[in-house]
GUTIDO-257357 format. One line per field, with one value per residue: residue number from 0; x negated, y, z negated of N, C-alpha, C in turn. Coordinates in nm, 3 decimals, padded with zeros to 5 digits, always signed. Layout:
residues N
guro	[NUM;...]
n.X	[X;...]
n.Y	[Y;...]
n.Z	[Z;...]
ca.X	[X;...]
ca.Y	[Y;...]
ca.Z	[Z;...]
c.X	[X;...]
c.Y	[Y;...]
c.Z	[Z;...]
***
This chain:
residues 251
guro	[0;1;2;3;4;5;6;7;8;9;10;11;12;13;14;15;16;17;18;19;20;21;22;23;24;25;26;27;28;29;30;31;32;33;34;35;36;37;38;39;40;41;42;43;44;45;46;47;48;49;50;51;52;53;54;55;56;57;58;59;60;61;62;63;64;65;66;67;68;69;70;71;72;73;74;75;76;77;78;79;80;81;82;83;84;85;86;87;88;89;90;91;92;93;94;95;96;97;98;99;100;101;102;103;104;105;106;107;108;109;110;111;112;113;114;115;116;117;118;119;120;121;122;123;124;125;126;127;128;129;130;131;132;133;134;135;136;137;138;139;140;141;142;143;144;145;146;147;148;149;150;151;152;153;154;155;156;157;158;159;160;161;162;163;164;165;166;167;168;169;170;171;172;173;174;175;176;177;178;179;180;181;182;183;184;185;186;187;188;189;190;191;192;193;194;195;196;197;198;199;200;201;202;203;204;205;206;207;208;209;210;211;212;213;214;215;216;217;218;219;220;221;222;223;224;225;226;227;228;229;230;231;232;233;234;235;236;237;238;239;240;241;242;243;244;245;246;247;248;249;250]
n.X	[-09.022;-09.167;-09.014;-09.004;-08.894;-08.974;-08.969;-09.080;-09.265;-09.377;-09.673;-09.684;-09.651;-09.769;-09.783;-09.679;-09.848;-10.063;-10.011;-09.960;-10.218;-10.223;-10.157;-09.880;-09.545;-09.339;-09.077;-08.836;-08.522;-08.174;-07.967;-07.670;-07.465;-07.161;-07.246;-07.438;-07.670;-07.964;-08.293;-08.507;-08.809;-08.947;-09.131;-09.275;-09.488;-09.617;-09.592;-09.483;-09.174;-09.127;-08.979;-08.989;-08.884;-08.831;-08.776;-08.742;-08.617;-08.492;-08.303;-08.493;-08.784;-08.834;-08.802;-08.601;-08.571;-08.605;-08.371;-08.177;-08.120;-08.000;-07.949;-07.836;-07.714;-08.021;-08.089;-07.861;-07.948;-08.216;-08.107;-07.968;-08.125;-08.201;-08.425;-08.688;-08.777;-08.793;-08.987;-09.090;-09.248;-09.385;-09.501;-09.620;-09.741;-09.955;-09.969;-10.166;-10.459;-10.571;-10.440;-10.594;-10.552;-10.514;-10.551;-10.358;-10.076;-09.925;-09.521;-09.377;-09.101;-08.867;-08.757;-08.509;-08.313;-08.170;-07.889;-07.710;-07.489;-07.583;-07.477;-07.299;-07.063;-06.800;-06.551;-06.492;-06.571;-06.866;-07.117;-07.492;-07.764;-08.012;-08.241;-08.486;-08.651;-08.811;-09.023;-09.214;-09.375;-09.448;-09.570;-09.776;-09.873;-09.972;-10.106;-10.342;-10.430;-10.481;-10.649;-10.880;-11.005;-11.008;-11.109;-10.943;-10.631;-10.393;-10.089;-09.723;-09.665;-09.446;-09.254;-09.086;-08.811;-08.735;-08.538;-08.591;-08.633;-08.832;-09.156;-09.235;-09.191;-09.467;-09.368;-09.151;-09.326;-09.436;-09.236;-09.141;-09.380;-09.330;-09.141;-09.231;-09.296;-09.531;-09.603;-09.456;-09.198;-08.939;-08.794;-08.755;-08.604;-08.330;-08.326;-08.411;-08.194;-08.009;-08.125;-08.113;-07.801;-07.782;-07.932;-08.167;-08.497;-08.758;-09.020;-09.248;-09.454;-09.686;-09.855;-10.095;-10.055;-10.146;-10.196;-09.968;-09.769;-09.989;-10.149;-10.422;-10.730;-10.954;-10.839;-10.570;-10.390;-10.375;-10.220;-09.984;-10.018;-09.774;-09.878;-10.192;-10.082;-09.954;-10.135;-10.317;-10.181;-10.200;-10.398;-10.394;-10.294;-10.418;-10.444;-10.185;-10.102;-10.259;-10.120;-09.903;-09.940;-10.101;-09.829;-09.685;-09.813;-09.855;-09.606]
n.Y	[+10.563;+10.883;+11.197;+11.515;+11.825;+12.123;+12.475;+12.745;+13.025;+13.301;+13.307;+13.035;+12.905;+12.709;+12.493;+12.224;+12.088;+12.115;+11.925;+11.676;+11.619;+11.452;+11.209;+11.008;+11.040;+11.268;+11.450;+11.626;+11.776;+11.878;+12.046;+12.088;+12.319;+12.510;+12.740;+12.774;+12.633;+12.469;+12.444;+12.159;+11.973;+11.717;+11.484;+11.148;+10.907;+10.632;+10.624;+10.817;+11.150;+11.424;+11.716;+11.996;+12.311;+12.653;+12.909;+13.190;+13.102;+13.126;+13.167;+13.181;+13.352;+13.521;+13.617;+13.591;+13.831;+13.950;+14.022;+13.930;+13.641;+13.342;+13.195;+12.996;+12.832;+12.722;+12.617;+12.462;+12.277;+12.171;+12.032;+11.809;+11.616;+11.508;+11.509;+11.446;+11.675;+11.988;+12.254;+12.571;+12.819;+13.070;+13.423;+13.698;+14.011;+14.143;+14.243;+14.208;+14.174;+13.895;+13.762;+13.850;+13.913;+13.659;+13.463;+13.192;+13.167;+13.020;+13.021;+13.140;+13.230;+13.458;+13.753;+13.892;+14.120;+14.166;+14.353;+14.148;+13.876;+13.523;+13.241;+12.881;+12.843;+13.000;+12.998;+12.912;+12.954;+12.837;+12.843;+12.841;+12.665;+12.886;+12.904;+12.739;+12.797;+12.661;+12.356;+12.204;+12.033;+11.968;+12.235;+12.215;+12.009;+12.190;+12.400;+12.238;+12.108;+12.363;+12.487;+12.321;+12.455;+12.712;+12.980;+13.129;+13.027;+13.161;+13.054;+13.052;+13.275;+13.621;+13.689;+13.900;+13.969;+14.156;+14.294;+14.411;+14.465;+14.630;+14.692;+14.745;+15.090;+15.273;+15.332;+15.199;+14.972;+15.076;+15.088;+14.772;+14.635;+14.739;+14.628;+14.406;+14.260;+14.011;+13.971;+14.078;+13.965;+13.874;+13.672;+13.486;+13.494;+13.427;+13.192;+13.041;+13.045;+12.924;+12.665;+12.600;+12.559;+12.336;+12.169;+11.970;+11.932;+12.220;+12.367;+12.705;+12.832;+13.122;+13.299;+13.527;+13.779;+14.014;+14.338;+14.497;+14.781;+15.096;+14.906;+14.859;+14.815;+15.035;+15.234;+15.355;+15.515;+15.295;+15.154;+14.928;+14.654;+14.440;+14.266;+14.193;+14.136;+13.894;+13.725;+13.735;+13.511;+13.334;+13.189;+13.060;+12.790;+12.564;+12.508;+12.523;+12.253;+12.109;+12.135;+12.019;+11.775;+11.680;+11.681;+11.501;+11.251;+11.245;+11.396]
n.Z	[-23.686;-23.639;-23.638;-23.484;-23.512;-23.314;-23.268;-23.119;-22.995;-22.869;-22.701;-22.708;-22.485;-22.310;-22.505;-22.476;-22.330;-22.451;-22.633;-22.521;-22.458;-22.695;-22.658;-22.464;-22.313;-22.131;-22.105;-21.984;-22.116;-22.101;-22.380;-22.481;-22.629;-22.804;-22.787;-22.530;-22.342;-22.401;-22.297;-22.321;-22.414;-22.444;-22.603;-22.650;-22.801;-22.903;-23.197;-23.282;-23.244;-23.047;-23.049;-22.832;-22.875;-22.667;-22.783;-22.657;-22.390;-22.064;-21.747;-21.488;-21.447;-21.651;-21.974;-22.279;-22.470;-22.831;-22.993;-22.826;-22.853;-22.877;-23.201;-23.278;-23.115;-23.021;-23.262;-23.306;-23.094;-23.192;-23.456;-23.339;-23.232;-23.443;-23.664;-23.891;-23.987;-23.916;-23.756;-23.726;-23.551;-23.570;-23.431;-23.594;-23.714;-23.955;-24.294;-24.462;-24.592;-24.558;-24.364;-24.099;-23.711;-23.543;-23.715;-23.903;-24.134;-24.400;-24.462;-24.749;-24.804;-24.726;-24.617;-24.499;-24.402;-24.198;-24.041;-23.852;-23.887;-23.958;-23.850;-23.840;-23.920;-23.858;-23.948;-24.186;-24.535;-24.558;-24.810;-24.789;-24.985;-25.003;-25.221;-25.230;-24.947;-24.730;-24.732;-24.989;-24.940;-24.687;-24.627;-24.734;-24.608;-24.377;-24.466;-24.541;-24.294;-24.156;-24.278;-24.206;-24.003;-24.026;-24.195;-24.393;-24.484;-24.578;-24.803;-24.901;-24.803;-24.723;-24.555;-24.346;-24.159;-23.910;-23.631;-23.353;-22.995;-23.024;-23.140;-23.462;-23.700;-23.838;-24.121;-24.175;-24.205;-24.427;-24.602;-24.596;-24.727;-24.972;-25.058;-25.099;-24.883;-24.688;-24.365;-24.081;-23.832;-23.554;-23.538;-23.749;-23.945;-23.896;-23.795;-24.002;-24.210;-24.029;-24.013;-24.286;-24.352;-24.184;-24.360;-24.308;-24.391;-24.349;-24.212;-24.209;-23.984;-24.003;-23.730;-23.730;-23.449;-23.451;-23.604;-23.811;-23.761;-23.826;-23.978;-23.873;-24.005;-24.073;-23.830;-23.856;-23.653;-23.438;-23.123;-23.071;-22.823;-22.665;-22.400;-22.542;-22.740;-22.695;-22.589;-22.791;-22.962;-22.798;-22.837;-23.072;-23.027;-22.998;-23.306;-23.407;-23.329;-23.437;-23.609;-23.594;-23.561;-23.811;-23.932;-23.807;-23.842;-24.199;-24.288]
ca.X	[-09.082;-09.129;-08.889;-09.024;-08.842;-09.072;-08.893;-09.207;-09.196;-09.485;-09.817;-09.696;-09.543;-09.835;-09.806;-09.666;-09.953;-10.184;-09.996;-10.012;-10.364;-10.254;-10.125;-09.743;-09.480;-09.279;-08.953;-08.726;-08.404;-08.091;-07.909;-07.503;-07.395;-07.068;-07.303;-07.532;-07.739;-08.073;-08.393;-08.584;-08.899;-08.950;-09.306;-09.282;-09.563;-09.565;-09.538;-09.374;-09.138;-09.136;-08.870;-08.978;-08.780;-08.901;-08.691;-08.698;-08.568;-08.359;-08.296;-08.619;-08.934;-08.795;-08.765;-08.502;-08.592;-08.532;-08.254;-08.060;-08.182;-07.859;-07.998;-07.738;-07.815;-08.169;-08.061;-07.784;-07.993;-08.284;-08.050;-07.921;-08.261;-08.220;-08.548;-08.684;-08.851;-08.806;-09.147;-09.116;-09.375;-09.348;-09.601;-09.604;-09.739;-09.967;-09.992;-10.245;-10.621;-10.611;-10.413;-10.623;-10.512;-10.617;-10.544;-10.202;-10.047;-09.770;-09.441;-09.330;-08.993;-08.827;-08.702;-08.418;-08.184;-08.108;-07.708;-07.598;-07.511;-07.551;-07.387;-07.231;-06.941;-06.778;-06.430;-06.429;-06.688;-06.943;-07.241;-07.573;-07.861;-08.177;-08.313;-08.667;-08.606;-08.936;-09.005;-09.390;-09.508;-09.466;-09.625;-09.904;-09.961;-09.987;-10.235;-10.479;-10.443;-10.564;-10.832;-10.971;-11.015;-11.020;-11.181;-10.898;-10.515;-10.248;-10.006;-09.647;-09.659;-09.377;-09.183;-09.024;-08.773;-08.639;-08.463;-08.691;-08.734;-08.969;-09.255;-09.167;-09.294;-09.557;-09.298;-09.059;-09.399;-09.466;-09.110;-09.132;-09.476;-09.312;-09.004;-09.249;-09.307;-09.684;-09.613;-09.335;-09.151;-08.873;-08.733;-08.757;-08.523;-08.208;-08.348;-08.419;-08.074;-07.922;-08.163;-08.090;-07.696;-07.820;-07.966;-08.296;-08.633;-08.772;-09.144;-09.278;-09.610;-09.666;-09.957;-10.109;-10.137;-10.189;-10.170;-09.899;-09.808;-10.068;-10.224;-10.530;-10.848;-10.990;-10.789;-10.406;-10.327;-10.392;-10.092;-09.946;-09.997;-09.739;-09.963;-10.274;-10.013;-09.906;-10.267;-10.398;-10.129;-10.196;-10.588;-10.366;-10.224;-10.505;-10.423;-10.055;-10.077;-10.366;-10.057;-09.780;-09.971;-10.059;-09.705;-09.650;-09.910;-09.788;-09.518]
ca.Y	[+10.662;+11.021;+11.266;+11.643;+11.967;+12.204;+12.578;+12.809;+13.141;+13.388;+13.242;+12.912;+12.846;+12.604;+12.436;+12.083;+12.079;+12.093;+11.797;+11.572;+11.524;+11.367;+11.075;+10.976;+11.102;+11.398;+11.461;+11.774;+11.737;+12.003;+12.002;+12.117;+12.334;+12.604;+12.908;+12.787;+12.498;+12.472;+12.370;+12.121;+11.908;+11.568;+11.394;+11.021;+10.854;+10.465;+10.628;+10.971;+11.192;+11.526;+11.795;+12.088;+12.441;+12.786;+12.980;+13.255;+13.048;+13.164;+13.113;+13.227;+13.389;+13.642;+13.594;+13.650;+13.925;+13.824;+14.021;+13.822;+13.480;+13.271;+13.062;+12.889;+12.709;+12.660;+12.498;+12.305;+12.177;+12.102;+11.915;+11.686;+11.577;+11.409;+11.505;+11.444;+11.778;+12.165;+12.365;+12.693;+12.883;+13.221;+13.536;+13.813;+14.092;+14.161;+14.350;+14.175;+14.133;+13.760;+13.684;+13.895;+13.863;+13.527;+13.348;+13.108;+13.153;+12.924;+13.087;+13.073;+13.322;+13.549;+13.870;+13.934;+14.260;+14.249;+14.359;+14.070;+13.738;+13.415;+13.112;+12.780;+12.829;+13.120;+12.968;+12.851;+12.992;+12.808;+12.922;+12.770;+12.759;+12.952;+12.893;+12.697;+12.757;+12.583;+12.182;+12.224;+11.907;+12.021;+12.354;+12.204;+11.961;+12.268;+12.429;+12.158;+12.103;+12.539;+12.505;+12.270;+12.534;+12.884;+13.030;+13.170;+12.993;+13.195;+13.003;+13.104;+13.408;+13.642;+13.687;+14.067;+13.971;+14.288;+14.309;+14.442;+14.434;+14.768;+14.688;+14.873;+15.207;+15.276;+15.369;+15.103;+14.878;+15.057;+15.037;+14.665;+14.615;+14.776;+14.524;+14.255;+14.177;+14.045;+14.023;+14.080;+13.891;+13.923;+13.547;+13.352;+13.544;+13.408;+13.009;+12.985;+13.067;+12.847;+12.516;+12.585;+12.495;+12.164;+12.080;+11.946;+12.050;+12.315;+12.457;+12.787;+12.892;+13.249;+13.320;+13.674;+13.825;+14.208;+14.392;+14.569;+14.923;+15.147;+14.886;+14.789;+14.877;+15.229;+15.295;+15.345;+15.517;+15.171;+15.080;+14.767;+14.646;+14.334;+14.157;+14.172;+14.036;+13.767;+13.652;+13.650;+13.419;+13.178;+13.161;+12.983;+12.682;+12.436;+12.505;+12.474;+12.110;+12.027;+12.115;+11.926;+11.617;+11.647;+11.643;+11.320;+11.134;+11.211;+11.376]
ca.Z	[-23.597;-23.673;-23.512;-23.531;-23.380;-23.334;-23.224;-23.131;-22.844;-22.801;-22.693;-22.731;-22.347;-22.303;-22.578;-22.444;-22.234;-22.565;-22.715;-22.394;-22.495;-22.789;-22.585;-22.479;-22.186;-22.162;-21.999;-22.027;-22.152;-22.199;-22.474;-22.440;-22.726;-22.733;-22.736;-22.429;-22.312;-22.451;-22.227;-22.464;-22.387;-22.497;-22.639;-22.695;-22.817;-23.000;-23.329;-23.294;-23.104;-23.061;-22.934;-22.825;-22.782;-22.650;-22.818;-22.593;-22.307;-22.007;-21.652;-21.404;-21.497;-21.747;-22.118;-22.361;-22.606;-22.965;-23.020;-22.740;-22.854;-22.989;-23.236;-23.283;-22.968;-23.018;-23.397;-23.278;-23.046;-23.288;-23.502;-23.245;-23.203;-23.562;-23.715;-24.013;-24.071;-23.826;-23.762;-23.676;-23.494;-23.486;-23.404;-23.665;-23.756;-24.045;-24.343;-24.550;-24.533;-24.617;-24.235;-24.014;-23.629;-23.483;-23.844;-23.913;-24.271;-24.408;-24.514;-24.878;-24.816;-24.646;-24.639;-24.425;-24.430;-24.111;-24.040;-23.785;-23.992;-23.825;-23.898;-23.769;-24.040;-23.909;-23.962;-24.325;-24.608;-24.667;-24.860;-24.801;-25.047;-25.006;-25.329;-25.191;-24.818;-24.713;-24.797;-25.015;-24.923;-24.505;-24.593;-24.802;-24.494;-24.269;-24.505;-24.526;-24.184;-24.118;-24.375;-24.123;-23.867;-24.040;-24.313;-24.527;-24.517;-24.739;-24.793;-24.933;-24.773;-24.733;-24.371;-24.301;-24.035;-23.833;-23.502;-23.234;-22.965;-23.073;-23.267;-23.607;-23.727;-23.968;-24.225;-24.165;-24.259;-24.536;-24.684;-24.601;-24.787;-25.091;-25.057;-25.119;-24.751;-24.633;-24.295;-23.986;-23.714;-23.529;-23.545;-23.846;-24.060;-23.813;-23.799;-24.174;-24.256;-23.990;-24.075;-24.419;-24.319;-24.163;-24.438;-24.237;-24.378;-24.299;-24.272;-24.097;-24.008;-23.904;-23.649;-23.687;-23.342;-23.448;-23.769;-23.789;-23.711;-23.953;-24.028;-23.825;-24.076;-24.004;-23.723;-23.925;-23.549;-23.293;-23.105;-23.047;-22.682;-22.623;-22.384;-22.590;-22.859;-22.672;-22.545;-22.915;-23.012;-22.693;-22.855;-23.183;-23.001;-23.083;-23.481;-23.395;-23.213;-23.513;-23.739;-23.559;-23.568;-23.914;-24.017;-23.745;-23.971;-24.299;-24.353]
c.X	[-09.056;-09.117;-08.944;-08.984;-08.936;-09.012;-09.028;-09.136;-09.340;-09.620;-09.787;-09.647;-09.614;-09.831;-09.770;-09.753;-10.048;-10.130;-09.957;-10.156;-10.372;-10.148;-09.935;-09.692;-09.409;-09.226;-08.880;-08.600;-08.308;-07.982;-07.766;-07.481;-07.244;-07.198;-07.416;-07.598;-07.872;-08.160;-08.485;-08.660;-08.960;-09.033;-09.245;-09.426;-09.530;-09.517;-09.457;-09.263;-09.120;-09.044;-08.929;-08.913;-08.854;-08.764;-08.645;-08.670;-08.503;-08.402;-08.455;-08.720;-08.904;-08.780;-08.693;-08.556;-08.510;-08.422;-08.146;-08.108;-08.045;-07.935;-07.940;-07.757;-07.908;-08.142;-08.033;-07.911;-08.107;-08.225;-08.023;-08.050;-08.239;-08.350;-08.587;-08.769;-08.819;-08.930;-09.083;-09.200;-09.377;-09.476;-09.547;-09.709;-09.809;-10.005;-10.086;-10.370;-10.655;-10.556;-10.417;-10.581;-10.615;-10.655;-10.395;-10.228;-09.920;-09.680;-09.447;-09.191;-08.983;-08.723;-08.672;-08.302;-08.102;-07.955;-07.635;-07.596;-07.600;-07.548;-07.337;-07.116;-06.850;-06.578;-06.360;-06.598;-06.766;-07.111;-07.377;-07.680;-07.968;-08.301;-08.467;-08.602;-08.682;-08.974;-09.191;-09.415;-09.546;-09.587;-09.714;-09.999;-10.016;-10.121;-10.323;-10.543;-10.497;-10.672;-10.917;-11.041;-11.052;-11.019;-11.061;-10.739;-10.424;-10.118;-09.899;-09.614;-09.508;-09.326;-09.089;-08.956;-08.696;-08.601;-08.533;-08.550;-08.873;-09.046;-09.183;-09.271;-09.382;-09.469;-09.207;-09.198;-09.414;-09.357;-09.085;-09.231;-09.418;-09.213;-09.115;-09.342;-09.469;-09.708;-09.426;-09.302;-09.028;-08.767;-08.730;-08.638;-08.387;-08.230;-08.376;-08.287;-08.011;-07.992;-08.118;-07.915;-07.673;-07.900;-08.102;-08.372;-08.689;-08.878;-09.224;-09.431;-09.624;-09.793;-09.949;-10.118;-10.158;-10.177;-10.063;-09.889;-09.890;-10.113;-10.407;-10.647;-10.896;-10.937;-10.631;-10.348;-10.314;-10.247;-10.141;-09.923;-09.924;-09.829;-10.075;-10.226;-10.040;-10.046;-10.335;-10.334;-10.167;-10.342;-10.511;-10.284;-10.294;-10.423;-10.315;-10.073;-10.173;-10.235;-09.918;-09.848;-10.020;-09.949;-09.619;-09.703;-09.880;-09.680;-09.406]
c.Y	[+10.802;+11.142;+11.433;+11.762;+12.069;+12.347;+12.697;+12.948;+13.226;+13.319;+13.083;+12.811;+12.714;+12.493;+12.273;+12.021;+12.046;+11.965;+11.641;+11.525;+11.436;+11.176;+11.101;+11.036;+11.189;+11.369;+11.537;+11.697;+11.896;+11.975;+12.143;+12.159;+12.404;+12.704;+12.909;+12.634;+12.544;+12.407;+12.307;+12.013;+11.788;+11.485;+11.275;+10.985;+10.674;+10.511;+10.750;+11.024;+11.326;+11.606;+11.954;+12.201;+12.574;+12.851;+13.090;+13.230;+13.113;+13.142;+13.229;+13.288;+13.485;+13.547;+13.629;+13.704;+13.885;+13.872;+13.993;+13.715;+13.476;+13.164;+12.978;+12.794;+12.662;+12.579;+12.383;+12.212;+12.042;+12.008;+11.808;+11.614;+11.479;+11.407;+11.476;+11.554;+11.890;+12.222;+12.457;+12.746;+12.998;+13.334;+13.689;+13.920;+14.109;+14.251;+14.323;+14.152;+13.988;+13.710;+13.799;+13.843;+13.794;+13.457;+13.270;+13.137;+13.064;+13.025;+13.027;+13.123;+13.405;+13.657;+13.945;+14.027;+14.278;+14.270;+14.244;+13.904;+13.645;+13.305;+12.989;+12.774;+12.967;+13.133;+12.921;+12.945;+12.884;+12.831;+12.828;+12.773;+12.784;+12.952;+12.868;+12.651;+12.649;+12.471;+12.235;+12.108;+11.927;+12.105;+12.301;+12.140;+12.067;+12.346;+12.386;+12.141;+12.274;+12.517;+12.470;+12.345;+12.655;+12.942;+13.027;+13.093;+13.045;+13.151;+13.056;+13.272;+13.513;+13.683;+13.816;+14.000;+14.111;+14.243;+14.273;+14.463;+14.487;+14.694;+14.808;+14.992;+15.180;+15.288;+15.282;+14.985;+14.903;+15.049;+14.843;+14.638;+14.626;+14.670;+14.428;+14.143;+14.179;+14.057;+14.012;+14.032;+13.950;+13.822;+13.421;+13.355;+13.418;+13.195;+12.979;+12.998;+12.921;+12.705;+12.482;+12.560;+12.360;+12.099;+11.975;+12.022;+12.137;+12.370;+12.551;+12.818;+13.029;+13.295;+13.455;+13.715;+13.964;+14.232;+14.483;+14.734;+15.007;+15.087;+14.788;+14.911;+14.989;+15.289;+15.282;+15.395;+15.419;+15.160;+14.955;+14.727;+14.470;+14.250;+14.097;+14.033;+13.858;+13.673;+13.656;+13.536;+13.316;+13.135;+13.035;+12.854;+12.553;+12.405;+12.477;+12.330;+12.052;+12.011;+12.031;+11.792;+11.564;+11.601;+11.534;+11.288;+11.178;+11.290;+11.289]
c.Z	[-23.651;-23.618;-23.590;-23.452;-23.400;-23.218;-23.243;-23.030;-22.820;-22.798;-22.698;-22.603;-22.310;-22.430;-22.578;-22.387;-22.325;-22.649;-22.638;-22.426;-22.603;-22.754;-22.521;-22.317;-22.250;-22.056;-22.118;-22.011;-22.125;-22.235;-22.455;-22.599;-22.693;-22.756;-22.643;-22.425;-22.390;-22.354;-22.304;-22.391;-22.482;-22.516;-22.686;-22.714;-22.876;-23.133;-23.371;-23.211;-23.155;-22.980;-22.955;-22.741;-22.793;-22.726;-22.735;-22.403;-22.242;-21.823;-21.580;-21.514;-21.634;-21.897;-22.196;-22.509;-22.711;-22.983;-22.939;-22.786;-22.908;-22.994;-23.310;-23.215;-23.023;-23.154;-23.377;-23.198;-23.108;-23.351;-23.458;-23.251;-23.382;-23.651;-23.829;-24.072;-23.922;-23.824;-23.668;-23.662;-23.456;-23.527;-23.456;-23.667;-23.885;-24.130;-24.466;-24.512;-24.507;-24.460;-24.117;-23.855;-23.588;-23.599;-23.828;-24.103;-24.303;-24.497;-24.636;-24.881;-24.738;-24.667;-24.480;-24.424;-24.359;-24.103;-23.989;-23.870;-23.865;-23.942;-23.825;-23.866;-23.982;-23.941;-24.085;-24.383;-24.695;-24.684;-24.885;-24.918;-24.990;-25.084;-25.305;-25.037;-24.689;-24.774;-24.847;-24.988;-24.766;-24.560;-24.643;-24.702;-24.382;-24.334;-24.504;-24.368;-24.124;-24.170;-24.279;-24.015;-23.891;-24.169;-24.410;-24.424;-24.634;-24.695;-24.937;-24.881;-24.727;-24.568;-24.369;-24.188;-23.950;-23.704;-23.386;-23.118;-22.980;-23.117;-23.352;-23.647;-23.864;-24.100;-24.283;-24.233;-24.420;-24.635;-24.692;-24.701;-24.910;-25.132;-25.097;-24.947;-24.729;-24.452;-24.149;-23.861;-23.679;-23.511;-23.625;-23.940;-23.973;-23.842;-23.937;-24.205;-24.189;-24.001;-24.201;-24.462;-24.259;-24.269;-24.396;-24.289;-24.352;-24.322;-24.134;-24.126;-23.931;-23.824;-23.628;-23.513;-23.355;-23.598;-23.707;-23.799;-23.846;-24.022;-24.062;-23.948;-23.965;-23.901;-23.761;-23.739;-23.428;-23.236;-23.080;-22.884;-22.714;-22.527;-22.457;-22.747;-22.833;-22.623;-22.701;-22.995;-22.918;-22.796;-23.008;-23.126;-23.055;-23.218;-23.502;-23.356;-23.354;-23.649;-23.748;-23.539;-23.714;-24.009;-23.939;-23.854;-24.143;-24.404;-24.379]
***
């Protein structure tokens, strides 16, 4: 059977709801770490199973802004789950023409500066690698699986993680751009590190919902409205659920 954690957050609250149509039961679980419980949702089918976590989880209607998330929690918990592959789902920010908002691109790397570590080691040193943080045969399934749906798929693409909760300034983009970066989040940098200490697979897909700051075509001044954000990422759930069932069937 094939066991997939799947750790998503903006636009994606429905998203158990979109993979109920692909048959099976569901029942919520929570998962007991030391840095918090985790609320995690549970797809069975005959041939798969699926765990999914909001990342920005927390008690009542409110949401936990990324720079409170402990994803430590949300890891551990993933791991427990025993998977044989992690998907991350996270809503960036772009700075390339090729993943206009209301496209999905697959990561190839990441570029993380930020100051606060994170770790499940913080009592002995040990040093994970990073070298190829992303599994290519996941990400290749996630590409084929976009093509199906949307004109252009860039895949390997590069991941800017910063802080937030702000959106970032124009300047701060274009110092990222120069770093290398194509586009920006505010939660991948933190879970690539700590999957890449479990030693579990690992493949991200990043779902434009805006261009980032200065850099919507002809209009360098647009702001960034958070709801509008978060409602162009809900419009990418289909392509998400088309890409978590691709990698049931063969990865």
């Amino acid at each position: 059977m094939a066991r997939l954690a799947v750790v998503s957050g903006t636009g994606m609250s429905a998203l158990a709801d979109e993979l109920l149509d692909f048959g099976g039961t569901q029942n919520t679980i929570r998962v007991d770490s030391k840095w918090g419980q985790v609320p995690c949702i549970v797809i069975k089918t005959k041939k798969h199973s699926i765990l999914l976590i909001d990342r920005h989880h927390c008690e009542g209607d409110e949401r936990t802004p990324p720079h409170e998330i402990e994803h430590r929690a949300n890891i551990h918990a993933a791991k427990s789950f025993t998977p044989n592959l992690i998907l991350s789902v996270n809503s960036v920010g772009s700075m390339i023409e090729e993943l206009p908002p209301g496209n999905i691109g697959v990561a190839g790397d990441v570029l993380d500066l930020a100051v606060r570590p994170w770790t499940f080691h913080d009592d002995d040193a040990i040093h994970a690698d990073r070298t190829s943080i992303f599994d290519t045969n996941a990400s290749l399934i996630c590409s084929n699986s976009l093509s199906n749906s949307q004109e252009n798929t860039p895949i390997g693409i590069i991941v800017a993680q910063c802080v937030g909760p702000q959106f970032e300034s124009p300047s701060e983009i274009d110092a990222l751009v120069r770093l290398g970066a194509d586009v920006v989040g505010m939660t991948l940098g933190p879970e690539s590190r700590l999957i890449a200490e479990t030693g579990i697979p690992h493949v991200a897909i990043s779902c434009s919902s805006n261009w980032a700051a200065g850099r919507t075509p002809g209009d360098p001044s647009a702001e960034i409205d958070h709801h509008a954000v978060d409602a162009m990422a809900a419009t990418l759930r289909a392509r998400v659920k088309d890409c978590i069932i691709a990698l049931l069937d063969n990865y």
